[in-house]
KEDREN-426128 format. One record per residue (C-alpha): residue number from 1; residue in three letters; chain; x, y, z. Coordinates in pm, 1 decimal. Layout:
REM KEDREN-426128
NODE,NUM,ALA,A,X,Y,Z;
...
END
This chain:
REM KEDREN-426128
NODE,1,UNK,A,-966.1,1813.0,1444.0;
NODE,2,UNK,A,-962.2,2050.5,1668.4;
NODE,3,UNK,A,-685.8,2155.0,1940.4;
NODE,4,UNK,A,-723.8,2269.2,2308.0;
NODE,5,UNK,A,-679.2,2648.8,2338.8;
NODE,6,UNK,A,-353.5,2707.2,2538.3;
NODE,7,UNK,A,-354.0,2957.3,2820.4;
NODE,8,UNK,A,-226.7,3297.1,2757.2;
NODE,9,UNK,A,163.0,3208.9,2965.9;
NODE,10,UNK,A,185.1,2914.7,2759.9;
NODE,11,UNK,A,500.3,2967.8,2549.5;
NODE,12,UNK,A,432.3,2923.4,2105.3;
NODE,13,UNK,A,433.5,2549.6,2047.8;
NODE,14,UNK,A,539.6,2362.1,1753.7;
NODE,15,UNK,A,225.5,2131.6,1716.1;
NODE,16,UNK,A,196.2,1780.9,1613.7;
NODE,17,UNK,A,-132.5,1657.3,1498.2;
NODE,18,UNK,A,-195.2,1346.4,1662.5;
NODE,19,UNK,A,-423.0,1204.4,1367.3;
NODE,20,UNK,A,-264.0,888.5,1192.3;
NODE,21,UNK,A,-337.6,889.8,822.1;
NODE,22,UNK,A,-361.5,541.9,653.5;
NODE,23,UNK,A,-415.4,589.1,287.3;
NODE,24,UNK,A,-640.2,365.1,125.9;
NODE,25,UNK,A,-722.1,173.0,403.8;
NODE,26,UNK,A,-953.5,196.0,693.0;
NODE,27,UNK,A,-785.8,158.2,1090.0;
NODE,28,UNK,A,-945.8,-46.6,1281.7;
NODE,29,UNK,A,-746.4,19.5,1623.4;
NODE,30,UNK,A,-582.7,347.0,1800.2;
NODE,31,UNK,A,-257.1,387.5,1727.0;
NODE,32,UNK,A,13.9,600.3,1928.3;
NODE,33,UNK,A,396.8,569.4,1857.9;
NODE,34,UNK,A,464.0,587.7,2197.5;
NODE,35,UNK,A,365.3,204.6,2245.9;
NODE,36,UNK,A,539.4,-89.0,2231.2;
NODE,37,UNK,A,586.0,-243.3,1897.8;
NODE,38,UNK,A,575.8,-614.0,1823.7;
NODE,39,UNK,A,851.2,-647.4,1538.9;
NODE,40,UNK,A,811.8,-1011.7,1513.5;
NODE,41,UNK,A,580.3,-978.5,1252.8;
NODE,42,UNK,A,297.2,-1166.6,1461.1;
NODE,43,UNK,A,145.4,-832.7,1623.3;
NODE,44,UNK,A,-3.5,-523.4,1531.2;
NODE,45,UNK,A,248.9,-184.4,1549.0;
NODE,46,UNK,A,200.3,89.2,1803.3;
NODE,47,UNK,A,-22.6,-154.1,2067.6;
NODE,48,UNK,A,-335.8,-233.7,1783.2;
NODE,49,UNK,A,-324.6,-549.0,1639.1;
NODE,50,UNK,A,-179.0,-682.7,1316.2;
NODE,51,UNK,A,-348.6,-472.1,1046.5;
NODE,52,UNK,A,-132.0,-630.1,747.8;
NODE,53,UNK,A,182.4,-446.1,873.0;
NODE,54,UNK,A,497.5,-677.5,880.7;
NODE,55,UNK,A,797.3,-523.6,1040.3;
NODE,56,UNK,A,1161.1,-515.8,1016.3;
NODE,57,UNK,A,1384.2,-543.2,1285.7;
NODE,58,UNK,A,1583.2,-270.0,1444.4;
NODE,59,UNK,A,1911.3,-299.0,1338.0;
NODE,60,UNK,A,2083.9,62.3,1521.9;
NODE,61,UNK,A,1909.8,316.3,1729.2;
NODE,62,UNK,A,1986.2,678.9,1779.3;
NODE,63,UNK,A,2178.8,837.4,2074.6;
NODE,64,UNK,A,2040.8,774.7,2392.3;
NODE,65,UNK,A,2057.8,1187.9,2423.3;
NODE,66,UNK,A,1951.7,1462.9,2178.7;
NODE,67,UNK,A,1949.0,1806.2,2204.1;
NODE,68,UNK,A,1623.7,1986.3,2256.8;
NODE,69,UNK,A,1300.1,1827.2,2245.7;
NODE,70,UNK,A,1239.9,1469.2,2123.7;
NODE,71,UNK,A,1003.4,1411.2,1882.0;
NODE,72,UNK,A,1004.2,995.9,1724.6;
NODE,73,UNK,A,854.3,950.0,1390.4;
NODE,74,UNK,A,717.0,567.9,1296.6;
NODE,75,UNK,A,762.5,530.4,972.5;
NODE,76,UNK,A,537.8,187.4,827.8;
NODE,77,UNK,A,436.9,1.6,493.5;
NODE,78,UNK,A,226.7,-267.9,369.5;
NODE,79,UNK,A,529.9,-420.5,202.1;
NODE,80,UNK,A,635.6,-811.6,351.2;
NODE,81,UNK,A,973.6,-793.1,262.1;
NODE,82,UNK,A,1295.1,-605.9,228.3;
NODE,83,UNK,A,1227.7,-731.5,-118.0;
NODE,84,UNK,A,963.7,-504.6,-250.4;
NODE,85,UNK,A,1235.9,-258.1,-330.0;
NODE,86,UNK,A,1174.2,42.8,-610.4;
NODE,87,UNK,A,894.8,325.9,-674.0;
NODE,88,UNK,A,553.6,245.6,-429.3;
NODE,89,UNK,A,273.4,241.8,-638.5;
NODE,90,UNK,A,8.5,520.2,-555.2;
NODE,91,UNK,A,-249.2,344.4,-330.9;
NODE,92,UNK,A,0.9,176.8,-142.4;
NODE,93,UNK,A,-60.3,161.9,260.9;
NODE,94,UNK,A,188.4,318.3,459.0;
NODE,95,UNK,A,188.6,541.2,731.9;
NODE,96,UNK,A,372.6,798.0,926.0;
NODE,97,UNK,A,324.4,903.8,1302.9;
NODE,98,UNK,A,456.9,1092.6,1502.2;
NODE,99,UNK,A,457.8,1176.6,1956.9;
NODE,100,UNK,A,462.2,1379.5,2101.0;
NODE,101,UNK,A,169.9,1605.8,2006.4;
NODE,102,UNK,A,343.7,1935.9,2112.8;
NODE,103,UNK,A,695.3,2065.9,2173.4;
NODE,104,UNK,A,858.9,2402.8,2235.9;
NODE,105,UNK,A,970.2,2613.4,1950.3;
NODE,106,UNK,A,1319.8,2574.0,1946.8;
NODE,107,UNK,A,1587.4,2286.9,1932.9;
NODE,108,UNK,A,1356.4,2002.2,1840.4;
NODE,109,UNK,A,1532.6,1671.5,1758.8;
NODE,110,UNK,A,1362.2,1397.3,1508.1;
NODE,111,UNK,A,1459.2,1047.6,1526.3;
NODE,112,UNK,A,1321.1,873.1,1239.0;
NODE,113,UNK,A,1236.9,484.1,1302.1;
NODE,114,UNK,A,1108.3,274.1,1007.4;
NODE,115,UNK,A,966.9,22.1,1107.5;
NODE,116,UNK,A,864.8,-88.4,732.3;
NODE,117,UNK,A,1069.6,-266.0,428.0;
NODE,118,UNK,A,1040.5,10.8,194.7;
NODE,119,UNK,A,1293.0,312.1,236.9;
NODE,120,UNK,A,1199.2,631.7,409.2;
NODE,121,UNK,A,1284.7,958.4,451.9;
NODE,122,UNK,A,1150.1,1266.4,650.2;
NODE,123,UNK,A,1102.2,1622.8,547.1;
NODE,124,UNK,A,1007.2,1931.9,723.5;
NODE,125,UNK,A,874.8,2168.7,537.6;
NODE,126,UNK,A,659.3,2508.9,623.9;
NODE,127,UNK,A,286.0,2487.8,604.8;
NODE,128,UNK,A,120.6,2813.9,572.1;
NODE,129,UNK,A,-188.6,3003.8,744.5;
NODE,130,UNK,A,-487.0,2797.9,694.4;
NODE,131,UNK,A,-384.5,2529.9,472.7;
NODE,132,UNK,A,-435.4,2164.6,629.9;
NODE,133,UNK,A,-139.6,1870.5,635.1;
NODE,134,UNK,A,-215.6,1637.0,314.3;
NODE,135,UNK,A,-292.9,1949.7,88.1;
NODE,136,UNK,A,41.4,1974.7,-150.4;
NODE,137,UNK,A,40.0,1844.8,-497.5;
NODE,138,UNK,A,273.7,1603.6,-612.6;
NODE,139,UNK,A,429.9,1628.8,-918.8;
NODE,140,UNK,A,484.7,1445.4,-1239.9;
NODE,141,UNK,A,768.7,1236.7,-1000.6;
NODE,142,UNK,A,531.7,1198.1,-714.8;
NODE,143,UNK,A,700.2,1445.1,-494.9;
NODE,144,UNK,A,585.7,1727.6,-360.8;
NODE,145,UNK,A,806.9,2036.1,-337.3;
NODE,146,UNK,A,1072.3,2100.9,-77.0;
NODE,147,UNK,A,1106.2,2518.2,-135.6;
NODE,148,UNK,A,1127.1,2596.4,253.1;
NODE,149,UNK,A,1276.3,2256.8,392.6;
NODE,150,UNK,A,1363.3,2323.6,715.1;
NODE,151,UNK,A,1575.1,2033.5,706.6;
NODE,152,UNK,A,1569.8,1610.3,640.5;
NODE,153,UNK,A,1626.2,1277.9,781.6;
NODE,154,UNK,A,1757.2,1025.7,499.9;
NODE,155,UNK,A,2022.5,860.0,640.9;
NODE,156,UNK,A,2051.9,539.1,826.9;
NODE,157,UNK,A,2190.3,515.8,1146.8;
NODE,158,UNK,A,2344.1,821.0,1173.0;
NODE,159,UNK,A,2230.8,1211.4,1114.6;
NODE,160,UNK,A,2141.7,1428.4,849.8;
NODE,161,UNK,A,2050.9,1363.6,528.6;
NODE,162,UNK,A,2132.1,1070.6,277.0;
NODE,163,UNK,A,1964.1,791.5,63.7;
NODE,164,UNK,A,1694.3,712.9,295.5;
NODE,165,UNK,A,1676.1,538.6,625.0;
NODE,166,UNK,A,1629.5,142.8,541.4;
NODE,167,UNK,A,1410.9,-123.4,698.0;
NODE,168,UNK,A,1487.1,-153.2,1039.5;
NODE,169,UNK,A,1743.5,165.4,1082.2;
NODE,170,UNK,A,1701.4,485.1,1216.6;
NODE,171,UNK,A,1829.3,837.5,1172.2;
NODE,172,UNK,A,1777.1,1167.5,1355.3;
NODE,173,UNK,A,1839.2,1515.6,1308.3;
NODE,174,UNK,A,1791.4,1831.3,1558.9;
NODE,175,UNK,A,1681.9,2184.8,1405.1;
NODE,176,UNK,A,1592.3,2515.3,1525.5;
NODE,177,UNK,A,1206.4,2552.2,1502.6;
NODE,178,UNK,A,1055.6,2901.4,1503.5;
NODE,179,UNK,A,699.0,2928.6,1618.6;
NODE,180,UNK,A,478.5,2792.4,1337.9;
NODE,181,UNK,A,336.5,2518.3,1171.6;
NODE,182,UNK,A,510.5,2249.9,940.1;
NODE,183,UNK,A,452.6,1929.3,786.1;
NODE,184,UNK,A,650.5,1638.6,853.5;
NODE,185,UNK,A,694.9,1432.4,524.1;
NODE,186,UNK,A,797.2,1104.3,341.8;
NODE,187,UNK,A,911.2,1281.6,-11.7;
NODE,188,UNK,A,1031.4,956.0,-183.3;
NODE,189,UNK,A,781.8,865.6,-477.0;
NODE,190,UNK,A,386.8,839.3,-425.6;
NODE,191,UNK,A,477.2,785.7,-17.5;
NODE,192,UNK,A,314.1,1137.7,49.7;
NODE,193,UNK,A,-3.8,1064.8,-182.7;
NODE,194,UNK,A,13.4,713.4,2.7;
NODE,195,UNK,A,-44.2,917.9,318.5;
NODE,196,UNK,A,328.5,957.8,430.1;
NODE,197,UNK,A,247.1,1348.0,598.2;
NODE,198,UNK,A,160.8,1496.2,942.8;
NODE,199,UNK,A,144.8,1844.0,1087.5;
NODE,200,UNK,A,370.3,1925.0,1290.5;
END
């Protein structure tokens, strides 16, 4: 994918790729995670239609204010119910997008909504010069490294960092971005291989 050249006044931008990745499935509709989701269960996430995707209800949302710019991250599985607790397989579906596709370097705040029943978490971590989102190795656990983490949102309905944000909850965190370009991850086990990764 490729991304509009910015005019020379144009201050450095921390980039979000705007590509969804599904793992082991194919999309049949747009998504973007700026849309209205059905939660009932009955309708598709992120205005396409049910694709197997059965979500949780909210049960807190973040401050109605952050600092900095606002980036939301929908976080999705192909589990139907808070019951399918434990390790995903690898092959799983689940998915992670995130809006909008550009912000200022700076104070950029996440808010982490998961919209699925497994846990979730988000990551960011540095990606270098010429190496893609998607690329990093998991190990033996099914996690990839975290050497550079820029910071984490695991907690549920508050900020910060903690056991992961649960069906239906969200958390949010705010960090100081430099100019660059990072990738926004799910490290809990197999959710990256499962597709759980963006550029951002």
């Amino acid at each position: 994918m490729t991304h509009p050249r910015l005019p020379p006044h144009t201050p450095a931008l921390t980039v979000i790729a705007a590509t969804l990745i599904l793992a082991g499935c194919a999309s049949t509709g747009q998504s973007s995670a700026g849309s209205t989701t059905d939660q009932s269960g009955s309708g598709g996430m992120m205005g396409s239609r049910d694709q197997g995707y059965h979500y949780s209800t909210a049960t807190c949302s973040a401050p109605a204010t952050l600092p900095g710019s606002n980036v939301r991250v929908v976080l999705a599985d192909m589990a139907m119910t808070s019951m399918m607790s434990g390790d995903a397989p690898m092959g799983a579906r689940m998915t992670l997008a995130a809006t909008p596709s550009a912000v200022h370097a700076g104070a950029v705040s996440l808010v982490g909504q998961n919209l699925g029943w497994r846990v979730h978490e988000l990551v960011v971590l540095p990606l270098a010069a010429g190496v893609t989102a998607g690329h990093r190795v998991p190990g033996a656990d099914g996690k990839v490294d975290e050497a550079g983490s820029l910071g984490e949102v695991s907690a549920s309905c508050t900020a910060g960092s903690g056991h992961g944000i649960t069906a239906g909850a969200v958390g949010w965190t705010t960090l100081a971005l430099p100019p660059g370009r990072y990738e926004v991850v799910c490290n809990l086990k197999n959710h990256y291989a499962d597709g759980m990764h963006q550029e951002q």
